[in-house]
N, C-alpha and C positions, 0 to 999 in steps of 0.2 A: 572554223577559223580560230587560229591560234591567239589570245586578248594575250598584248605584252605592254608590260610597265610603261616601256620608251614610246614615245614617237618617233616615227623615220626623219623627225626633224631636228630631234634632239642628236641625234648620229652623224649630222651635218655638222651641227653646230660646235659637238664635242673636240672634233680635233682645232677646229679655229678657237676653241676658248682655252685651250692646252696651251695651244702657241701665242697665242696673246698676255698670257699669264705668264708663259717661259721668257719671254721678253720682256715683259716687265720687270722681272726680279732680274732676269740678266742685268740692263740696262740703270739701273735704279743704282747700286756703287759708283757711278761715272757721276752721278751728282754732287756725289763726296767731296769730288775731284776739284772741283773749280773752286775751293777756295784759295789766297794768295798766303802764303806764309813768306816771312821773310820780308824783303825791298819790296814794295809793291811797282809796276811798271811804271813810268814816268811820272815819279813822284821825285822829288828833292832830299838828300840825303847829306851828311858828312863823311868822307872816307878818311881813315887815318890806317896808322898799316896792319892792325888787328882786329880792327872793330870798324862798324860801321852804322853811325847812326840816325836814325830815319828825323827828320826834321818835323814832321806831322805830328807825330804821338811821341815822339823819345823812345821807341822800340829802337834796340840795340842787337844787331848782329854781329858774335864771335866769330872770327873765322881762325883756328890753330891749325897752323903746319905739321903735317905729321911727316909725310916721307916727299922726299922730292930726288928728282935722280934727273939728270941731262945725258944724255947720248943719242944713239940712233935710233933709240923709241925710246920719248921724254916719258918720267912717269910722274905724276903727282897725287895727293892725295891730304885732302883739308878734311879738319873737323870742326862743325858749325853747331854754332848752340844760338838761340834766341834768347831776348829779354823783353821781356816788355813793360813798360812803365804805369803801374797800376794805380789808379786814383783814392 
């Protein structure tokens, strides 16, 4: 009889801990994901026509115009910077 390292159980187990492992690292960036930058969703703010500033912390969102165009396919395109009010 042939003695091998493995067990026929380990050969089982090999591909499911492959794939458990590939998911993990796949899935593991999406965690990144969920934080809020910017206005946070129904929170209270000031809008003025440049800026917008959050009521809660005084974090301030720049919004600058860069190109804007009207016609039969409108184009726009803003550039946004953060601030935030540091203690």
């Amino acid at each position: 009889m042939l003695c091998l390292p493995f067990s026929s159980r380990s050969f089982v187990a090999l591909p499911f801990t492959l794939f458990a492992s590939s998911v993990l690292l796949l899935t593991a960036p999406l965690g990144f994901a969920q934080s809020t930058t910017g206005i946070v969703p129904y929170s209270s703010c000031t809008q003025h026509q440049y800026d917008t500033i959050s009521n809660a912390d005084l974090g301030m969102t720049v919004v600058a115009p860069v190109r804007s165009k009207s016609g039969p396919i409108p184009f726009h395109v803003c550039r946004t910077a953060l601030a935030a009010e540091s203690e």
